[in-house]
N, C-alpha and C positions, 0 to 999 in steps of 0.2 A: 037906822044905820045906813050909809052908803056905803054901796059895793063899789071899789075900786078896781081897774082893770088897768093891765101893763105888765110889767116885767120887773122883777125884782133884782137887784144891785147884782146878786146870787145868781142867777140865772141867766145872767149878761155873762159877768164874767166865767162861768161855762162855756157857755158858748163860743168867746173871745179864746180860750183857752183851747177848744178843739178846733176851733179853725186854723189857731197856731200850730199845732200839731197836723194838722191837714198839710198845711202848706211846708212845712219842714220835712214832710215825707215827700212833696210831690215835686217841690221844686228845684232839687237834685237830679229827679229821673226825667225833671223835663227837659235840664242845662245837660245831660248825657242823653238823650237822646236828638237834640239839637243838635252837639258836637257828631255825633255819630252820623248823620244825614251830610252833615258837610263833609266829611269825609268821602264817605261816597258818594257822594256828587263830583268830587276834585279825582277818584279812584277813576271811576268811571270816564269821567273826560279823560284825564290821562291815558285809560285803557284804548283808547282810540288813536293814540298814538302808534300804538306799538305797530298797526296795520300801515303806518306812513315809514315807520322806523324801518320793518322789515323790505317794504318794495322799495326803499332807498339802497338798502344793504344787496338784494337782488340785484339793482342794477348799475350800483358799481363800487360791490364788494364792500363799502366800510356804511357804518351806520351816521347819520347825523347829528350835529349838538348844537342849539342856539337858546335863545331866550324868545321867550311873548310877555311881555308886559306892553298893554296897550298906550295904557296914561305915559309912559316913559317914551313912548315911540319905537318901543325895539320888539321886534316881528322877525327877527330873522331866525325863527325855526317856522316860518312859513318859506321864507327863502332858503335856506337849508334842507328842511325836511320837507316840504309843503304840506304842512299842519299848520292849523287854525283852530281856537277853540267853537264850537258850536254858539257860546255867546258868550259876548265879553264882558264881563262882572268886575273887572278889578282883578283878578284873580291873574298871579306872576308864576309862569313856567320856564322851570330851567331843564334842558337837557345835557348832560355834562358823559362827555365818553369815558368806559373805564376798561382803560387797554384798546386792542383793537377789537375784542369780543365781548363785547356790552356797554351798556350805558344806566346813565339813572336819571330819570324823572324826577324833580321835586315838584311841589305848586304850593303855593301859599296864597290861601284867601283873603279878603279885607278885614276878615274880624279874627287873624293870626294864624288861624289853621294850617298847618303845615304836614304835608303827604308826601311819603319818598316812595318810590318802589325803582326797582332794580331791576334790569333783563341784564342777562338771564338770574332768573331767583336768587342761583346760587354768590351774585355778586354784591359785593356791601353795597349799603346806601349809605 
């Protein structure tokens, strides 16, 4: 008699069966953890505003609102606020006044990520 060596029909598809299961658990927590890094990544830039927004508002009284989108050519919350992102990715910032006592940040990244925040807190996005 020969002894055969290998894998049986049975025992493949086991295998094929928990690595489907492997990857149906993992590759949710990968696509939210993904989304979750872009987010604050666009937080964080954003949050560097608020230090351009406020010595704006200091020195003459009202806060700033412009856009950055580079590919488009429009930079005037560098001319406005004099902010600039750290690096430019794609990535489109709006500053839009609300009232004369706040403003809101949005940004939207290239792969749709979309970020609002508000000063002060208390005011809608």
């Amino acid at each position: 008699m020969r002894k055969s060596t290998g894998f049986t029909v049975i025992e493949l598809m086991i295998v094929v069966a928990i690595v489907g299961i492997i990857s149906a658990i993992a590759l949710p927590l990968y696509n939210d953890y993904i989304s979750t890094s872009r987010e604050g990544a666009l937080t964080t830039s954003m949050a560097t505003m608020t230090v351009f927004q406020e010595d704006l508002r200091l020195r003459t009284g009202a806060y700033g609102a412009g856009t950055w989108d580079a590919s488009a050519g429009t930079t005037t919350l560098l001319t406005n606020v004099g902010w600039e992102p750290r690096s430019d990715n794609g990535t489109v910032y709006v500053a839009a006044l609300v009232g004369s006592t706040g403003y809101t940040v949005t940004a939207t990244d290239t792969a749709g990520t979309i970020v609002c925040i508000a000063y002060p807190a208390k005011t809608a996005c």
